[in-house]
TIZAZA-560214 format. One record per residue (C-alpha): residue number from 1; residue in one letter; x, y, z. Coordinates in pm, 1 decimal. Layout:
N
ATOM    k  r        px        py        pz
ATOM  NUM  A         X         Y         Z
...
***
This chain:
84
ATOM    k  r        px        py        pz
ATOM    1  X    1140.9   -2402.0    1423.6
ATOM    2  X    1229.7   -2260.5    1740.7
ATOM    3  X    1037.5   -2341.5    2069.1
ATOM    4  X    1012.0   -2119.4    2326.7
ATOM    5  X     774.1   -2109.5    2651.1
ATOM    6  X     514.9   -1868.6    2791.9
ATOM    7  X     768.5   -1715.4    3047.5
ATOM    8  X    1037.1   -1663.8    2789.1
ATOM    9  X     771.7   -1517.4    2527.9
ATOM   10  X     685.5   -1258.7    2821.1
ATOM   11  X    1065.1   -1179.8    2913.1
ATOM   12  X    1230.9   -1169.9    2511.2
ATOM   13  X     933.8   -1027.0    2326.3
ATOM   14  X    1082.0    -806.4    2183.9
ATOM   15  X    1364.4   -1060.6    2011.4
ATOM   16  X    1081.6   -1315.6    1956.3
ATOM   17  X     955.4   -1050.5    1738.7
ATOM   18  X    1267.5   -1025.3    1578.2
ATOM   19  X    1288.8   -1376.8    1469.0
ATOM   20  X     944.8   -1394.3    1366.1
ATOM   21  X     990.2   -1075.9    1164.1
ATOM   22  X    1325.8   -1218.3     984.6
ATOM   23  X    1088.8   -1533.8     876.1
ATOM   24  X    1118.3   -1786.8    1118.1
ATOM   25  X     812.2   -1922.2    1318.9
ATOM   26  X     839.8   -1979.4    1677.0
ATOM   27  X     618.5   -2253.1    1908.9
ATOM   28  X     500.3   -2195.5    2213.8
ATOM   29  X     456.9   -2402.1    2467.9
ATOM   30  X     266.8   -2362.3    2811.4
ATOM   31  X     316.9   -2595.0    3089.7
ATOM   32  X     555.4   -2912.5    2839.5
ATOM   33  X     309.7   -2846.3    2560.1
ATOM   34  X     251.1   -2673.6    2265.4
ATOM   35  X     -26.6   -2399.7    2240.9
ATOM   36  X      71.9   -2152.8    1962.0
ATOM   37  X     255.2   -2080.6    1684.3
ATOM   38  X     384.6   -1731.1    1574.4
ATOM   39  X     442.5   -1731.4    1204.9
ATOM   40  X     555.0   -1406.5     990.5
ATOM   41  X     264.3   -1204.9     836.3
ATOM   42  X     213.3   -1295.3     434.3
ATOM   43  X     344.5    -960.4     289.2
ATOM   44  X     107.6    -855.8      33.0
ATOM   45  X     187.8    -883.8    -355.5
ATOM   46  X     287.4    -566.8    -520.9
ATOM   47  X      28.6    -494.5    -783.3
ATOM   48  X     109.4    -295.0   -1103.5
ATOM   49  X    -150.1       4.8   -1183.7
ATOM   50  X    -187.4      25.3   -1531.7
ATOM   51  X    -224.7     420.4   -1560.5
ATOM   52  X    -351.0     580.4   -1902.5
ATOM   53  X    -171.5     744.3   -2145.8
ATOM   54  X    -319.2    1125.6   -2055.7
ATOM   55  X     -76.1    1255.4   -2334.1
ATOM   56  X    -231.6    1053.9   -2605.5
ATOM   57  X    -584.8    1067.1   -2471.7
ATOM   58  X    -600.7    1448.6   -2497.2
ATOM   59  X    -430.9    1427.8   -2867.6
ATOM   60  X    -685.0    1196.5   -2925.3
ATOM   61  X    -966.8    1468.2   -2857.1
ATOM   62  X    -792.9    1755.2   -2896.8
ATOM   63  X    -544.6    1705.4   -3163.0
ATOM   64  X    -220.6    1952.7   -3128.7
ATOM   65  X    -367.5    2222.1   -3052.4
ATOM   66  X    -283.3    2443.0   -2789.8
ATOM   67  X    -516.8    2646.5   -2563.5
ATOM   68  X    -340.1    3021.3   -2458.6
ATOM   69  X    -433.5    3207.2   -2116.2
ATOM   70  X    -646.0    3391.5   -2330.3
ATOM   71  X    -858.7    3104.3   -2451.3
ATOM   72  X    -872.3    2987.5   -2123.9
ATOM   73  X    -988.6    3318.3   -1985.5
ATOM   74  X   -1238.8    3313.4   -2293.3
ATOM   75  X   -1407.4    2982.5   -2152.7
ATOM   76  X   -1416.2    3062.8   -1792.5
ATOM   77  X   -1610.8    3412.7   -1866.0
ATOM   78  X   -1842.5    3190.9   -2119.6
ATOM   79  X   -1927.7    2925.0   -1823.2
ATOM   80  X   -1959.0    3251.1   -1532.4
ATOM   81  X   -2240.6    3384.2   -1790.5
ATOM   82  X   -2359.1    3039.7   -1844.6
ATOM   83  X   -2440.1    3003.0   -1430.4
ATOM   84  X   -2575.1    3339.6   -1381.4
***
């Protein structure tokens, strides 16, 4: 563990950082003795997102069939009448 003081903190910030950043954890002192630490931020666990299977889902409602622009058309004129 490296020790540093207040004045050296305020001076080499930017390669206390560094350190700290690269895992190490720095002490420091005020005055002889010791007032903080500065230890690396935990870096959070990837999680894995279980995504589902859209593919199967819709074969699973829909079987294999296949809707054409006209079908589609079809369906949006039947909900336009169903609003008005």
């Amino acid at each position: 563990m490296k020790t540093i003081t207040m004045r050296e903190l305020l001076h080499h910030s930017a390669d206390v950082l560094r350190v700290v950043e690269r895992g190490g954890t720095v002490r420091l002192t005020k005055r002889g003795r010791p007032v903080a630490r500065l230890i690396p931020e935990p870096q959070p666990v990837p999680r894995k997102v279980e995504w589902p299977d859209i593919v199967a889902r819709t074969k699973s409602y829909c079987g294999d069939a296949v809707l054409t622009d006209e079908d589609m058309k079809r369906m949006k004129d039947e909900e336009e009448r169903d609003f008005s």
